[in-house]
Each structure stands twice: as structure tokens, then as C-alpha cells.
N, C-alpha and C positions, 0 to 999 in steps of 0.2 A: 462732300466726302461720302462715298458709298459705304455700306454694310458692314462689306467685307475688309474694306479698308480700315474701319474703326476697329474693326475686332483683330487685324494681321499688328496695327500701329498698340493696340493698349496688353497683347500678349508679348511682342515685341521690348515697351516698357515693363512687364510684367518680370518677364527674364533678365532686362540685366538692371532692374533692383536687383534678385535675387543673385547673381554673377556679380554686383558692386558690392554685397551684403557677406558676403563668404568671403572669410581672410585666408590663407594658405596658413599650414599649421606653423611653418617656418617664419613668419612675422609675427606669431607672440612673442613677446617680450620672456625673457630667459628666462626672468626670476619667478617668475608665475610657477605651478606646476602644473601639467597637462593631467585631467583627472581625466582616467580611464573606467571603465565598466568591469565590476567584479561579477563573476558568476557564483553564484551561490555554491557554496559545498555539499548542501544536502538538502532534500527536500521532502518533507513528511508530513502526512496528517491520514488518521485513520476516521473511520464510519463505522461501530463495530456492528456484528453479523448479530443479527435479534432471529432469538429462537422461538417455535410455534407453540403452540397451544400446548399446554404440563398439563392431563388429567390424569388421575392415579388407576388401574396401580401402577403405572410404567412413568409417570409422572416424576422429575425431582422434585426439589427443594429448589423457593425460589420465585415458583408459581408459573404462569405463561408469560411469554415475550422477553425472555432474560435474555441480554446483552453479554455479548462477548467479544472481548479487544485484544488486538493483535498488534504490536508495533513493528514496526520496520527499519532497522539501522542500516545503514551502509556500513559494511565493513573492509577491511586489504581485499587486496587482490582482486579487486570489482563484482565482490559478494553483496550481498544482505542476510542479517542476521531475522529470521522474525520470532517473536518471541510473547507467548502468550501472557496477558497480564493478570494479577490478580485470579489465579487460578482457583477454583471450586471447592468448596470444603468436600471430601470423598461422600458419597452415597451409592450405595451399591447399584440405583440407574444409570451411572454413571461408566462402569465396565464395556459399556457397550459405543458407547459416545465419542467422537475426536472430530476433530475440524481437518478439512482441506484447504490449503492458501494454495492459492494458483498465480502464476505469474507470467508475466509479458515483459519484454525488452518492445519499448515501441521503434529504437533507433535501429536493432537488429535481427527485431522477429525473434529471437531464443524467447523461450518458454519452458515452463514447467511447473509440478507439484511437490507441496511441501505436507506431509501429514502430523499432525498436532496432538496430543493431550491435556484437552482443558479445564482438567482437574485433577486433584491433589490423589495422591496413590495412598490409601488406608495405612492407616500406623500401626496395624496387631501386628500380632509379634511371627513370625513365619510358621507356616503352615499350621494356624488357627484357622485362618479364613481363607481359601483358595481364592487368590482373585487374578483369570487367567484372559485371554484371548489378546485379539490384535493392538487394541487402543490402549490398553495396560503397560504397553510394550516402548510404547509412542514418549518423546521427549515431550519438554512445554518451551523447548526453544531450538531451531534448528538453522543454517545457515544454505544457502542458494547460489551458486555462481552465476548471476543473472548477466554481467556482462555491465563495462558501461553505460551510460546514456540514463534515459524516463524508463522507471519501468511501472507497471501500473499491476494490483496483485489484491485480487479478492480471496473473502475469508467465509467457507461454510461448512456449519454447524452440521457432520452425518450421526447416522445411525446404522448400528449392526442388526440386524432382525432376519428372522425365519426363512422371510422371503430377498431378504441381499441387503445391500447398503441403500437406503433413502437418506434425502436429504430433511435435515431436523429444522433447519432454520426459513424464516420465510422470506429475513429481506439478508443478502448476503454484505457481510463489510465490504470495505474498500480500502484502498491506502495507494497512494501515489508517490512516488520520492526519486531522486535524482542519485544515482551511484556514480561516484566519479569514478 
């Protein structure tokens, strides 16, 4: 027996084990039940955005490399809620500070930004302490109509300064989750 022969005759056998080996769904037995595949409802895990180097006097409280976590809900109407955690005791370096969540729909390309306040707004009592500009302004939880499907939605740490908006943090969060 030739080469070719052995290898047409043992593919041959090969294929109908596998054709004798598959039952049609309609020969299981009734009483059984057919377990099907659930797809997960939601899918979450965050990386949070670690901030650079604190020297004073522009420095918080805290020190360098402070972590900052954002979580990601799926909410109705094929939103995501994100929502800053454990937000900062106020320090007046803080005035200047907010986060950027950016996001992606990988199933439909929609995209977009979400701006943040990652810390706590001063308790005096009104106009004791003027505390004014853009970030002041800013929620610590806002919502996105990303669309169904993966959407994938980094988190970074800015600053307001003289010369515009730089970025504060050196390694940006992440978070990935599944919006139904």
C-alpha cells in the first residue's frame, strides 16, 4: 500500500469515527435536559490610573504614585455608569485635578469622553474659601451611552496649569465590561 494510500484510508477512518461519534440533537433521550450556553451579563475589572511624582508645593497629600479607581456599571438603555471610588479628602491641589475616562464600543466603533472629579469638594461654609474653575464643577460619577457589545474605557489622571491641560498620571487605568 502506498503513501498516499495509507494517509486517504486512516483520514477516511478518521472522519467517520467522528460522523459515528455525533448523535443528532433529536436522539437524546427527552428526559435529559439540553444545557445550553449562558452569556454573561456583565463584564468588569478595573486597573486603576497611578499618578506621578507629588513634590510640594504643587504636591498633594498622599505622596507619589497614588492610585486611582474608577468602576464601570452597565446600566438601561445600553449605558455605563462610571463612577469614581473612594474619592480624595479635599486639599486645595486638588482645584486643579480631574480625570479623563475614555471609551470604545469594540463591536461598533462609538467612542467618547467622560470627565471626572476625584476628589471630595471642601466643607466651608460658602464663600469662605472661593474654590472655582473647571474640575470643581465636575461630578465623581457620570453615565455614557456606549452602545451594546465590549466596550474597553481608560482612565487619566489631568491637570489644569499655566501652560493647558497635561496629563498627571503615568500609567493610565483600564477597565473592560460587557454592556448588554
Amino acid at each position: 500500500m502506498s503513501l498516499r494510500t495509507r494517509i486517504l484510508t486512516g483520514v477516511a477512518a478518521s472522519v467517520a469515527a467522528l460522523s459515528f461519534a455525533a448523535t443528532p440533537l433529536s436522539a437524546a433521550t427527552p428526559s435529559e435536559p439540553i444545557a445550553h450556553p449562558v452569556a454573561a451579563q456583565e463584564l468588569s475589572f478595573a486597573i486603576p490610573a497611578i499618578g506621578g511624582i507629588e513634590a510640594g508645593p504643587g504636591g498633594v497629600p498622599g505622596g507619589s504614585f497614588q492610585q486611582t479607581h474608577v468602576i464601570a456599571r452597565p446600566a438601561a438603555g445600553s449605558s455605563v455608569t462610571f463612577t469614581v471610588t473612594n474619592p480624595a479628602p479635599w486639599h486645595y491641589q486638588y482645584a486643579y485635578r480631574y480625570l479623563s475616562v475614555s471609551w470604545r464600543n469594540l463591536t461598533t466603533g462609538a467612542s467618547g469622553t467622560v470627565a471626572l472629579r476625584h476628589w471630595q469638594r471642601p466643607a466651608f461654609a460658602p464663600g469662605t474659601v472661593p474654590v472655582t474653575g473647571y474640575p470643581v464643577s465636575l461630578p465623581t460619577s457620570a453615565a455614557a451611552r456606549t452602545g451594546a457589545g465590549p466596550v474597553v474605557a481608560t482612565v487619566t489622571v489631568l491637570r489644569e496649569q499655566y501652560s493647558g491641560t497635561v496629563t498627571s498620571s503615568i500609567i493610565p487605568g483600564l477597565n473592560a465590561f460587557l454592556v448588554p
